[in-house]
Structures are given as C-alpha cells and as structure tokens.
C-alpha positions as CSV (number, residue, x, y, z in Angstrom):
1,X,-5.9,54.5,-2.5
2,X,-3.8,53.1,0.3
3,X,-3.8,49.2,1.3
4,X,-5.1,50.3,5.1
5,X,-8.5,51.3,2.9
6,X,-8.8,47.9,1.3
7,X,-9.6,44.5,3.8
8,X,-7.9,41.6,3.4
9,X,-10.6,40.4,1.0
10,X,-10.3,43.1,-1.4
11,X,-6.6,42.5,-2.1
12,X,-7.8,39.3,-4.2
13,X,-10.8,39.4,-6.5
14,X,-13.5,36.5,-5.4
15,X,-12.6,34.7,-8.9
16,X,-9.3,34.3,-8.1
17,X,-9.9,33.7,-4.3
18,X,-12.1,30.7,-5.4
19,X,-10.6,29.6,-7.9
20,X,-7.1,29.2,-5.5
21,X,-9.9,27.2,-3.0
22,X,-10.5,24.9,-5.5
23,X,-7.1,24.0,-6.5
24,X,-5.8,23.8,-3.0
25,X,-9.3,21.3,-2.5
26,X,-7.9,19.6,-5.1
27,X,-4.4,18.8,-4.4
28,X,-5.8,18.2,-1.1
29,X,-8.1,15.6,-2.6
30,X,-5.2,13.7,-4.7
31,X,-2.9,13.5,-1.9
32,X,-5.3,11.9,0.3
33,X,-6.2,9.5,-2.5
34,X,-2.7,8.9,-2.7
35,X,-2.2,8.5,1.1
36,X,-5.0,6.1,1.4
37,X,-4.1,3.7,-1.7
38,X,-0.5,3.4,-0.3
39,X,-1.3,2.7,3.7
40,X,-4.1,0.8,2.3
41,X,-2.1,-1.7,0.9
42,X,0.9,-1.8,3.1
43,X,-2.3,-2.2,6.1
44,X,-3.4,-4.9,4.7
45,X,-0.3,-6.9,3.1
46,X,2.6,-5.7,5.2
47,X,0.5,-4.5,8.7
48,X,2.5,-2.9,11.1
49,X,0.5,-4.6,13.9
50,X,2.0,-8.0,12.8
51,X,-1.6,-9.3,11.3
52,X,-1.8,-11.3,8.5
53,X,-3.1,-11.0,5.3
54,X,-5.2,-14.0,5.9
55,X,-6.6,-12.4,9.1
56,X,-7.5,-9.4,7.9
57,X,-9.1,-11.2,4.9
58,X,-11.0,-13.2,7.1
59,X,-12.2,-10.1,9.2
60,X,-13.1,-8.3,5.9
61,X,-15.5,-11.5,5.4
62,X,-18.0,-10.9,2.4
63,X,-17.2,-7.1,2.3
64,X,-13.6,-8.2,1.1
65,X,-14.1,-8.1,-2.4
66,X,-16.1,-4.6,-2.5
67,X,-13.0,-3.3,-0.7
68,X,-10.3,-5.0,-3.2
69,X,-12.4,-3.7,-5.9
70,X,-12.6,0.0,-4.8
71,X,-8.8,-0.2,-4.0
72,X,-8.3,-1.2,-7.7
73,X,-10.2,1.5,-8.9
74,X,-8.3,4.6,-7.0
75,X,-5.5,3.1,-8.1
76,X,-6.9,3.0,-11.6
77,X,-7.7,6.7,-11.0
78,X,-4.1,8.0,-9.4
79,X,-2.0,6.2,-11.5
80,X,-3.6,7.2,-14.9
81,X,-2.5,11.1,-13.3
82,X,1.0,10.1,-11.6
83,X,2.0,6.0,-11.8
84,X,5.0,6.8,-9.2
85,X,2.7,8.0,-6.6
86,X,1.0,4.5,-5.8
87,X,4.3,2.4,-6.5
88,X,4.9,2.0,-2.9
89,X,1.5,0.9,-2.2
90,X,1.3,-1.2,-5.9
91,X,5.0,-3.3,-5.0
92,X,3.6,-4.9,-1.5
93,X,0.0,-5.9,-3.4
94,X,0.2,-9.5,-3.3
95,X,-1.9,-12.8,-5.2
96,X,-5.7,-13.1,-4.4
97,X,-8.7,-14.7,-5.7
98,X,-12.7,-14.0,-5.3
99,X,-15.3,-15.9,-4.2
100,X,-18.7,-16.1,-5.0
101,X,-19.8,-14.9,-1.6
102,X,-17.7,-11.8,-1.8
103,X,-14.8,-12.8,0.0
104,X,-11.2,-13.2,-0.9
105,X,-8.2,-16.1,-0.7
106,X,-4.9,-14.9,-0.3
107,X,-2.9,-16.8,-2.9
108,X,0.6,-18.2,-0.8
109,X,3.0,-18.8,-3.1
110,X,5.1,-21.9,-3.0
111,X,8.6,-21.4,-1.3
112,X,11.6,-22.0,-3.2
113,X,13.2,-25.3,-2.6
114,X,16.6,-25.0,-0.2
115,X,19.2,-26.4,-1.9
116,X,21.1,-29.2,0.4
117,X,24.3,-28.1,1.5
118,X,26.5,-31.1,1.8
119,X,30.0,-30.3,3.6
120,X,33.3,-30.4,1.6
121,X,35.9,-32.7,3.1
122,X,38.2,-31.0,4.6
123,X,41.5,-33.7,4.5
124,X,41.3,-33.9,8.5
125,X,39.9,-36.8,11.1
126,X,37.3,-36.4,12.7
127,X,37.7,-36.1,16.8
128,X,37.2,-38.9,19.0
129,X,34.8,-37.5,21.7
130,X,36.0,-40.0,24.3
131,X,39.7,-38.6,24.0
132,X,41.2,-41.7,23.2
C-alpha cells in the first residue's frame, strides 16, 4: 500500500494522535502556570510601569488576599514539579500581612543605618576664600 492511499490521519493511530494532544495540552498548561506565577510576582513587586507595591495593594482592596492566596498555591503546585522554574518569580516576593477584611499590608523593611563618613585629615590648610 502506498502513502498517497493513506490521509494524513491514517499515518498515526487516533491513540497515539490523542494521546500526543494531551501531552502537548499539558506542557502547554505548565508553562503558562509557570509564566503567570513569575510575571505575577515581578507585576506586582517589581512593576515595569513604575507602580508600587502599596498601590497595587491598595487597588487589589479586599480581593488582595484571595489573589495572594491563589499565587501561593500555583506556586505550591509548580514548584513541587520543577522549584527552578518559579525562582525568578519566588526571589522578588517580598513581606506582607492580612487583614481581616481581605486585604493586604506590604511589610517595608527598615533601611540600614548609613554609617557617618567623617573626613581623614589630610596634613594640609584649609583655603582662605577671600584670598588673603
């Protein structure tokens, strides 16, 4: 029997067909998981519009904790498959607490201290401004 007898959907039996539909579905499925956990988090602690986290934690409103919680829970999900995958979305994820009325604080921490930099002598006399 030649190939010009056989369509295109002859040359792979339906199990196999399907079952190459449901993996690519899959894959598909996990990478988008993937995609959304890590621009997730950089949208909402590093945005690219310049926003703050407090501003878009004050837009969220009550609904803030819902989303937090969901967030936690795909990244539960992805990184008990593949940790790596979500590390660039889990190293921006900054301090937060709840409230009771579903929405969120952003925790700022407190800023190191600058040390004072006093000037070492330097042996030489200061300039008189007038000239003199």
């Amino acid at each position: 029997m030649s190939i010009l007898d056989n369509g295109p959907g002859n040359i792979v039996p339906p199990a196999t067909r399907v079952a190459n539909q449901l993996v690519n579905m899959t894959v598909r499925s996990y990478q988008q998981m993937v995609d959304t956990f890590n621009r997730g988090s950089i949208m909402f602690w590093q945005n690219p519009q310049g926003l703050s986290p407090d501003q878009i934690a004050e837009a969220l409103g009550t609904n803030a904790q819902e989303v937090f919680q969901l967030h936690y829970k795909l990244g539960q999900l992805i990184g008990s498959v593949k940790p790596e995958a979500i590390a660039e979305g889990f190293s921006v994820v900054g301090e937060f607490t709840y409230n009771e009325d579903g929405s969120v604080n952003i925790v700022h921490p407190e800023p190191e201290p600058t040390p004072e930099i006093t000037p070492e002598p330097s042996g030489e006399l200061p300039v008189d401004p007038s000239g003199v």
